[in-house]
C-alpha positions as CSV (number, residue, x, y, z in Angstrom):
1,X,-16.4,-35.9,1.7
2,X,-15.5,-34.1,-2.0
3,X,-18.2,-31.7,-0.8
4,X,-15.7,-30.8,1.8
5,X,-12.9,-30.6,-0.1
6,X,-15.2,-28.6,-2.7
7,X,-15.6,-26.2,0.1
8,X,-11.9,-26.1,1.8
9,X,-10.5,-25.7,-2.1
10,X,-12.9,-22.5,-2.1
11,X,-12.2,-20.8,1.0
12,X,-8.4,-21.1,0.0
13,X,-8.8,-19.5,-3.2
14,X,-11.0,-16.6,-1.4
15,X,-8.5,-16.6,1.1
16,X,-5.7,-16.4,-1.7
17,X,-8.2,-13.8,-4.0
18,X,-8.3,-11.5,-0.9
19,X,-4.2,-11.6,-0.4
20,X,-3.7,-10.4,-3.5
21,X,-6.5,-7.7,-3.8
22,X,-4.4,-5.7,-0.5
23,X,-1.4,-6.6,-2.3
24,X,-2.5,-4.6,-5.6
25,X,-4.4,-1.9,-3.0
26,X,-0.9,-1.6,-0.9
27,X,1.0,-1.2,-4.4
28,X,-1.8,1.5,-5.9
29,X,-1.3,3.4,-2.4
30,X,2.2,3.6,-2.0
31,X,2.4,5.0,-5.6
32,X,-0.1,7.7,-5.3
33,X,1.2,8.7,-2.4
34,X,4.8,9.0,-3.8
35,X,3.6,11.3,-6.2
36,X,1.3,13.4,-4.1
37,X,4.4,13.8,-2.0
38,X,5.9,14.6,-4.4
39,X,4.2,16.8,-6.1
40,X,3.9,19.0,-3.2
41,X,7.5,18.9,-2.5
42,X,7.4,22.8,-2.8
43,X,5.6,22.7,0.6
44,X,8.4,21.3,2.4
45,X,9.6,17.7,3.5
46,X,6.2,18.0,6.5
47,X,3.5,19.4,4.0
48,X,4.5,17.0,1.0
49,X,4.4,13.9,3.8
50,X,0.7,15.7,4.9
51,X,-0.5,15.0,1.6
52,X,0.7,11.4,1.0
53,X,-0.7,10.7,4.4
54,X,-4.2,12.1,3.2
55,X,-3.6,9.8,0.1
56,X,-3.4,7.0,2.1
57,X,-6.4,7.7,4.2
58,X,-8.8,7.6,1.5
59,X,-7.3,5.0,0.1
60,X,-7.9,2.6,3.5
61,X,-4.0,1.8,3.7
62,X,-1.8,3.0,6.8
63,X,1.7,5.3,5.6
64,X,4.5,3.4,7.5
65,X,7.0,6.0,6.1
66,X,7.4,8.9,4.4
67,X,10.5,10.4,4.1
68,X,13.0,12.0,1.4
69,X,16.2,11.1,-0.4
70,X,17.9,14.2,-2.1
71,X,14.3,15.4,-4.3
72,X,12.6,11.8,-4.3
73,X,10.0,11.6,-2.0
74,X,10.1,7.4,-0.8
75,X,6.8,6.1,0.7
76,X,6.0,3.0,2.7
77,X,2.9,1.5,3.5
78,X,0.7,-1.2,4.8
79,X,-2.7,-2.4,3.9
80,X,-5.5,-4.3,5.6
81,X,-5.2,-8.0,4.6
82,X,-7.3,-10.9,5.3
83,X,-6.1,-12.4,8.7
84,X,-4.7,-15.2,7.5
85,X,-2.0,-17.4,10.2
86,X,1.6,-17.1,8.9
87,X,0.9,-14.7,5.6
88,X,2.9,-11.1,5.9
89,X,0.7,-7.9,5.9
90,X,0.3,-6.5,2.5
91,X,3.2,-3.4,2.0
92,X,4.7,-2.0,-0.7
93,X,7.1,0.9,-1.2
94,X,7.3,3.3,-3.8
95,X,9.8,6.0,-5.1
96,X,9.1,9.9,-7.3
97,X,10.4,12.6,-8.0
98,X,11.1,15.0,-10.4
99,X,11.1,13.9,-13.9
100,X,14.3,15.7,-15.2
């Protein structure tokens, strides 16, 4: 019987390990992509968007949104998580522009 538990206290914790690895992945994403976008923003709104989407794609997360406020390019997106019952999918949003 405790080698059950042993072995139920384990999967959680992989289970748990693996929620927060997409978490960190959707976070890392949604910032690179921010500033791809948004340092292509002299390419236009559809060609700085391009880029954060090709950001995204290597990085194995999915762009929700892209989309821009005045000159900050705001990204949204989603990553792959472990198919857990009842847990959210692992997003994260992010926010650049230019620094002055």
């Amino acid at each position: 019987m405790s080698v059950t538990a042993l072995a139920g206290v384990a999967a959680l914790a992989f289970w748990l390990a693996a929620t927060v690895i997409a978490r960190h992945r959707a976070e890392s994403a949604a910032d690179l992509a921010a500033l791809a976008a948004a340092s292509h923003a002299a390419e236009g709104p559809t060609g700085a968007c391009e880029r954060a989407r090709w950001v995204t794609t290597r990085m194995g997360v999915t762009l929700l949104t892209c989309r821009w406020q005045q000159l900050d390019a705001l990204v949204e997106v989603e990553a792959p998580s472990p198919g857990l019952a009842g847990l959210p999918r692992s997003s994260a949003r992010a926010r650049a522009g230019p620094a002055g």
